[in-house]
N, C-alpha and C positions, 0 to 999 in steps of 0.2 A: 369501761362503762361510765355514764359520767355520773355523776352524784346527783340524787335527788333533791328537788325544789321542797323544801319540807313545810308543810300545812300552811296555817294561817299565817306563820309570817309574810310569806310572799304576797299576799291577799293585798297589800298595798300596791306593791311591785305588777299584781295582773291589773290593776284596776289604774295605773299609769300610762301616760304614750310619751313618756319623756327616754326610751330606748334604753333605761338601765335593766329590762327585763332580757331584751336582746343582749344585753353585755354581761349579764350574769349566766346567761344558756353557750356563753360564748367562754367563759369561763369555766363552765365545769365541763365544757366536751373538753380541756384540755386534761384532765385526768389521765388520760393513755399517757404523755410525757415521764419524763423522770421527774421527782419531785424538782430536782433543786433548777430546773429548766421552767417548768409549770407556774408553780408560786410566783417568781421575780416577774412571769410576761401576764399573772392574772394581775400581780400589784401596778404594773402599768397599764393595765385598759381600766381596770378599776380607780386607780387615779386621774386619766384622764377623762373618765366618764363624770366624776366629781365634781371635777375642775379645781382641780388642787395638784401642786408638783410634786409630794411624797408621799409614798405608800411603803408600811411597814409591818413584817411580821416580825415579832419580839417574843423570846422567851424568858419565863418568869422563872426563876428558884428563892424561896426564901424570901430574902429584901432585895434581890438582885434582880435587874433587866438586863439583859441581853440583845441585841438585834443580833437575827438570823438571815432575812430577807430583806433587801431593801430596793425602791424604786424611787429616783434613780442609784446604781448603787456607784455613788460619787466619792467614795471612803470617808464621808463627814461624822459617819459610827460607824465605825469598822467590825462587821460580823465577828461576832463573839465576845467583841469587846463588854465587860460589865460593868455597871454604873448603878448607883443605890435607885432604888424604887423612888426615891421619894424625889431626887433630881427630876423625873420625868411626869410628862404629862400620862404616864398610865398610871400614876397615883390616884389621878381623879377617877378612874375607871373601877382599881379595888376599892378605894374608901367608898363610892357610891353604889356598887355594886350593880350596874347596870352599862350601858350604851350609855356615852356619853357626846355631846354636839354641840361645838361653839361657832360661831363664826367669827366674834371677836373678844376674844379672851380678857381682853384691856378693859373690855366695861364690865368684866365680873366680878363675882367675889374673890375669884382666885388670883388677880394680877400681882395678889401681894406673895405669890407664892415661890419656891427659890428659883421650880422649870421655867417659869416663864421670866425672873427676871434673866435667868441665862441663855435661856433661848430663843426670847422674842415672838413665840412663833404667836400666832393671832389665831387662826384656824385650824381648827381639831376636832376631828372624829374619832373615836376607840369603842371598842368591846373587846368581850374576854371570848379566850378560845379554848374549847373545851376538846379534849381527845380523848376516847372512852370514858365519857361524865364526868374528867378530870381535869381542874386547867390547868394549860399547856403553857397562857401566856396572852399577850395583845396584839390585835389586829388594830390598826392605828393609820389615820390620812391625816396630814398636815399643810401648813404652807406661812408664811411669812405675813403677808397682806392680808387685811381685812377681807370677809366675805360679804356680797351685795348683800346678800340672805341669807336666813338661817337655814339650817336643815331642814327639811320638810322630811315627814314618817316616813315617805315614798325611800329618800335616801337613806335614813336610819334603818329601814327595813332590808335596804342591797346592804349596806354592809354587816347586817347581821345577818342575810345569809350567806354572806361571803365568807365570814367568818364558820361559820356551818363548814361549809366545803374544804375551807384549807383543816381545821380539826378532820373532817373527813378523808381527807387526801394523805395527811401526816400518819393518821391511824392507818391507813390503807399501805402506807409507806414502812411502819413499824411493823405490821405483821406478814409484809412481804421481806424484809432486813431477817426479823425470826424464824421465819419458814426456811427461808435460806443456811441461816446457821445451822438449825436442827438437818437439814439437808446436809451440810458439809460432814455435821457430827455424826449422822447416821452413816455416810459414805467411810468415813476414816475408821467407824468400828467394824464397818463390814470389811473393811483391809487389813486391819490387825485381826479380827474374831477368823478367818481363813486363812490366814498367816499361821498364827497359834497353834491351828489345827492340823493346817497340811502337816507339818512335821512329824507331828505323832501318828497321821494316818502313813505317812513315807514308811516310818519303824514298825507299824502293825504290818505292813503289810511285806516288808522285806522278810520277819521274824515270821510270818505266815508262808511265806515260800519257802524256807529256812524248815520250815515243820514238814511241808508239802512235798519237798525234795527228799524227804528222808536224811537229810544231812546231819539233824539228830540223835538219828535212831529209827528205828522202823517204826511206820504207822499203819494202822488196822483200817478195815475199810471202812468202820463205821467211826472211827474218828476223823477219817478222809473229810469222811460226808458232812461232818462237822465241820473241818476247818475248811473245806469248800465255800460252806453256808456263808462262814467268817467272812471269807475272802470276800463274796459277792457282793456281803455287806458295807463290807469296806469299800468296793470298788465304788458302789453306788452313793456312797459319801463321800467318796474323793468328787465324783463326777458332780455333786450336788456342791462342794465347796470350792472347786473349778470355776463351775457358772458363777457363782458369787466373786470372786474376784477378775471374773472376764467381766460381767457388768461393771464391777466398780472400775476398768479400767478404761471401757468403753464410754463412761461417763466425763472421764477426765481428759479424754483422748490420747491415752496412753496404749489402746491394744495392739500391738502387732497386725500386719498383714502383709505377705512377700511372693503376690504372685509369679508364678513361673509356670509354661508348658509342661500339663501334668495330664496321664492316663488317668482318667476318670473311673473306668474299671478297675483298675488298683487299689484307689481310693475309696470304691464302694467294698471291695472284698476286704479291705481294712477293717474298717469299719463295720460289713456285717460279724465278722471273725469274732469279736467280744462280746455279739449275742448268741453266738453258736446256744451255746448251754441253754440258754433261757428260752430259744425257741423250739429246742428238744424239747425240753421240761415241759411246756404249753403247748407242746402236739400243733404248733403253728407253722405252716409251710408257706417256706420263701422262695419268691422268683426274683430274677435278678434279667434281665431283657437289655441289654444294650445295644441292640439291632445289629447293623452292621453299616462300619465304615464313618465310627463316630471319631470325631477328630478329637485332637487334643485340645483342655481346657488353659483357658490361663484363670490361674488359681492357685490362691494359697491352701496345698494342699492336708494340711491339718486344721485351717479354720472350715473348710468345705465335710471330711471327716467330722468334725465337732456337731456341723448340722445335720449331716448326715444320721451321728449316733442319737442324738435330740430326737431328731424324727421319729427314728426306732424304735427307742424307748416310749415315745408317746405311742405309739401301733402295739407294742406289744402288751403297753400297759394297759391298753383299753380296748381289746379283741380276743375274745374269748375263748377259748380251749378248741384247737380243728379249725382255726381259722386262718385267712392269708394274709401274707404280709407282701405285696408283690411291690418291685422297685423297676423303673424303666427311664430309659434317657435315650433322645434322639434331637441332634442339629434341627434347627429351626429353616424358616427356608431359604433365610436369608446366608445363613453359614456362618454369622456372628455370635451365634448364640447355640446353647446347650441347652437345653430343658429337660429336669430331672423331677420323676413325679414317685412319691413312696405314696402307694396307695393299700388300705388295708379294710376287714370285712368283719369291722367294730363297731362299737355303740353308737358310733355316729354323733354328730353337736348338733342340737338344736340351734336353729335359725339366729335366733334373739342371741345365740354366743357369737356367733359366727366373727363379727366383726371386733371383735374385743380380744380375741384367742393368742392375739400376738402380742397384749398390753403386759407391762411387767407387772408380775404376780397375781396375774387375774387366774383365776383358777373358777369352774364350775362348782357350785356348794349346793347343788341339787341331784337326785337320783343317783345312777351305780357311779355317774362322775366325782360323786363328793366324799366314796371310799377310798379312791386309786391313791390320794397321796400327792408327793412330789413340790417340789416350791412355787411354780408357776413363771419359772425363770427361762425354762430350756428354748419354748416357741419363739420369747420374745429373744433371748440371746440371738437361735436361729435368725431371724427375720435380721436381726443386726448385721448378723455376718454375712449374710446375702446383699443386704445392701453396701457392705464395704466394698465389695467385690463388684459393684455396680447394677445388681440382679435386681430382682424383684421377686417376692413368695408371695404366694396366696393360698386359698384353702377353700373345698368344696365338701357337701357332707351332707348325707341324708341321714334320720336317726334310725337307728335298725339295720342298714345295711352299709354303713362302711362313709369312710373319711380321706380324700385324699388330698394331699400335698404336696404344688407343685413349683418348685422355683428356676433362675435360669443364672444361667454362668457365662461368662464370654468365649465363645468358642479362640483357640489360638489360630491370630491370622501373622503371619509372615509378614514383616515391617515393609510396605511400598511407602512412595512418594503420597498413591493414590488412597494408602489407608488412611480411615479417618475414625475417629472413637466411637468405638457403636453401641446403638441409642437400644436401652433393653426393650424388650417387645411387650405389647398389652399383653396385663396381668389376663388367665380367663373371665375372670370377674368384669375386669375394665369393657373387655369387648363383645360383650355379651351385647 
């Protein structure tokens, strides 16, 4: 977005037709760029709009200048290089504390000064650059020869808001640099804080089988039903810090996917198998419809499983006690495609979630949605690994009577000359 023309400064700049207002609107649409691309091409239309051959952004620390940006950048001060404040013409700019505009420096008071008798330069413009109310440093136009004329406000005024833009742009640049970091740092603790953890969930849960199997010693039924509880608990925490390292892995493009020619029924019966218990315990009846003469998918058949169980666990978590959880898959008409719908006769999403449901960690914080729990990780993993796989999910849902979700997998076609990669088919959404 480009940066805004800020108040009354500009008020010269509108009430101009000498085109520096065009050259500054032409300037801050270059915002979208990377900074270090942006700044160097605004300091050339901005110096050629002048009529002056250098343009410079300079930073300040302490008693030191620095240039950063230069136009042209002919290595005559080479980026980064430092030199005392007081060698340069942005000395006139902090001692006066304002905009500063000569055209011929030679008839001033400052000729006697040591930048100019080292630099000769004759023509100069500077101001100070402010990045979050703080300065950064100088915005500076130069040139060798005398100028016909002085500055007129018109120009003092573009380069002070030029200067506006680039502290706007640097600041914009700094808190996208931090966003980012914090970004890597959160990613790196989410690697090790699931790391940490699997291990100690690996030995509860081996030392739970261990109980479970009787290899102890004997166990009573009501300690069963305890270390039952345990287990489920555990499982449900393994699964929660699973997704947290499939996200972190999927962000680095590090996760797995290896598909191969796979019974898609096999993979559903997997998969429902680990909620056997949970959908006993919740008196929730499951169908399983695989029509007939569904072909084989190509899929990697434990990321397909992963979404599968994600699903599940969203259906039974949010469908309440005698209610269904029905699953169905049938080829498309094309025979490229698999489409697998879990649909279930829950609370159902209002409208206004609908399209955010697959966002990472979006989670509903309103009505019986905002007791169920859970990270907000499982839909958006889902949706990921359907898209590895080249599919496409979506989601339908009235409130009150049920929520269903349907995505599509590539059916396995036998390698011809004539096969070509198939394109997955409108979501129901899309073709509505």
């Amino acid at each position: 977005m480009p940066a805004p023309l800020l108040g009354p400064r500009s008020a010269p700049l509108r009430a101009s037709s000498d085109g520096l207002l065009r050259v500054l609107h032409e300037i801050t649409s270059l915002g979208a760029a990377p900074i270090e691309e942006c700044i160097p091409d605004a300091l050339a239309r901005a110096a050629a709009a002048l009529g002056v051959s250098t343009g410079a952004v300079a930073r300040i620390e302490g008693d030191r200048y620095a240039s950063v940006w230069s136009h042209p950048d002919d290595g005559s001060v080479p980026a980064g290089q430092q030199v005392r404040i007081s060698d340069t013409y942005a000395t006139l700019v902090l001692a006066l504390d304002r905009t500063v505009a000569y055209a011929e420096i030679g008839t001033s008071p400052h000729r006697q000064q040591a930048f100019y008798r080292r630099q000769g330069l004759e023509t100069y413009i500077g101001t100070e650059i402010l990045v979050g109310g703080r300065r950064y440093g100088v915005l500076e136009f130069h040139d060798r020869p005398t100028r016909s004329q002085d500055f007129d406000e018109t120009e003092i005024a573009f380069v002070e808001l030029f200067a506006d833009w680039v502290g706007w742009t640097l600041e914009r640049g700094d808190i996208g640099h931090r966003l980012r970091r914090s970004d890597d740092e959160i990613q790196r603790m989410y690697h090790t804080l699931c790391h940490e953890l699997k291990t100690p969930l690996t030995s509860m849960r081996e030392f739970l089988s261990i109980l479970l199997d009787e290899i102890a010693g004997p166990v009573g039924p009501e300690q069963r039903e305890y270390l039952e509880e345990i287990r489920a608990g555990t499982d449900d925490l393994t699964r929660h810090v699973n997704d947290l390292i499939d996200v972190s892995r999927l962000d680095t493009g590090k996760l797995a996917c290896h598909p191969k020619p796979t019974d898609l029924g096999e993979v559903v019966e997997r998969a429902v198998s680990l909620y056997r218990r949970e959908l006993d315990e919740t008196g929730l009846r499951l169908k399983v419809d695989a029509g007939s003469g569904l072909p084989l998918a190509t899929v990697d058949s434990v990321r397909i499983s992963q979404v599968l169980r994600n699903l599940l666990a969203n259906a039974i978590r949010f469908t309440p006690a005698g209610g269904t959880v029905c699953i169905e898959m049938s080829p498309d008409t094309t025979g490229r495609w698999i489409t697998i719908s879990l649909r279930d006769t829950g609370l159902g999403i209002a409208a206004e979630h609908l399209a955010r449901v697959f966002d990472r960690l979006y989670q509903v914080t309103e009505g019986e949605w905002a007791t169920q729990g859970g990270l907000g990780l499982g839909l958006h993993l889902a949706r990921e690994l359907v898209r590895l796989h080249g599919g496409d999910i979506w989601v339908e849902s009235e409130v009150g009577r049920g929520t269903t979700f349907t995505f599509t997998v590539p059916a396995h076609v036998p390698h011809t000359h004539a096969a070509r990669t198939p394109v997955p088919p409108l979501s129901g959404r899309d073709s509505e």
